[in-house]
N, C-alpha and C positions, 0 to 999 in steps of 0.2 A: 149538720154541716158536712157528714161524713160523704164522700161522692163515690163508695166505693173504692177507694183507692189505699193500699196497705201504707206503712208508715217507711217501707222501704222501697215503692215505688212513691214516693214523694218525694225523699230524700232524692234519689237517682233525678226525680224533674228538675228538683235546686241545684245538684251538682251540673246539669245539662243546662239549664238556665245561665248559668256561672260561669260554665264553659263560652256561652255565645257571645256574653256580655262580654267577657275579655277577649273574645276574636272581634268583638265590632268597636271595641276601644283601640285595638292593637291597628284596627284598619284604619279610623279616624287619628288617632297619631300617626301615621305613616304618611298621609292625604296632607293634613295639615303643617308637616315636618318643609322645615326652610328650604332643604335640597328639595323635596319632591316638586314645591312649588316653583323653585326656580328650573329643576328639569323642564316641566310643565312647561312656563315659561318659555325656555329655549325652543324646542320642540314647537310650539305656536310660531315662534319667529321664523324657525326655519323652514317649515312651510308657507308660510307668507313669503319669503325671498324665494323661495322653490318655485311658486306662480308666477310671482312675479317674473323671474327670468323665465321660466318657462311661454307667458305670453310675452315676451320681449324677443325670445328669438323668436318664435312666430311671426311679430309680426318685422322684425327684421328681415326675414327668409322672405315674407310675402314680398316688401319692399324692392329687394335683391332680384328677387324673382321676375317684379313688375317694370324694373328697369333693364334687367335683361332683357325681356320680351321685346322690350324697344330698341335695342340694342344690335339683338341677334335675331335674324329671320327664322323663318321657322329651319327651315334645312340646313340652320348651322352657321350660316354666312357671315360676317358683318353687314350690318346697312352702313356705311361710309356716309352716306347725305345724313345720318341722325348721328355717329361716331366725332366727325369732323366740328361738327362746334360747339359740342361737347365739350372735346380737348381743346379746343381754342377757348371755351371761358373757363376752364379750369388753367390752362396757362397765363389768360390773365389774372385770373384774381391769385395766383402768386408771384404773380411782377407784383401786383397793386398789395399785396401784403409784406414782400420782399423792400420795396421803396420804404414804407408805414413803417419797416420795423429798423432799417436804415436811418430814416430819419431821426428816429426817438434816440438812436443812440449818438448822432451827432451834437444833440443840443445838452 
């Protein structure tokens, strides 16, 4: 059963053996340990909200962008014919919101 190998290079495998085992227990409790996994945790979420906003001002900015373009000619101008009733349904629908919330508190 001998393989060549002296009784003190054995010993030296079991003590290096012994070494590994408690560096890959000491890893597996640290993995397993309740902060780590709530770090973990965190860290997922907050990548997840970091996309999320991130495609959110995207595609706000596209939005912004695309109604500017309607907006403003190209050389900067206003278009007044696309401006004008515009602001005429944004000035109604806060008379028509102003009356609505007028009302509610009368009765």
């Amino acid at each position: 059963m001998s393989d060549g190998r002296t009784p003190a290079q054995i010993e030296a495998d079991i003590v290096r053996r012994r070494q590994d085992l408690a560096a890959t227990l000491d890893e597996i409790g640290v993995r397993v340990h309740p902060k780590t996994i709530a770090d973990h945790a965190t860290a997922s979420v907050r990548e997840a909200v970091d996309r999320t906003v991130g495609r959110a001002y995207v595609a706000v900015n596209r939005a912004v962008s695309d109604v500017r373009s309607g907006l403003v000619a190209d050389d900067g101008s206003p278009r007044m014919e696309r401006i004008v009733p515009v602001a005429v349904a944004a000035v109604a629908v806060v008379v028509l919101v102003s009356r609505r919330s007028s009302r509610r508190r009368r009765k």
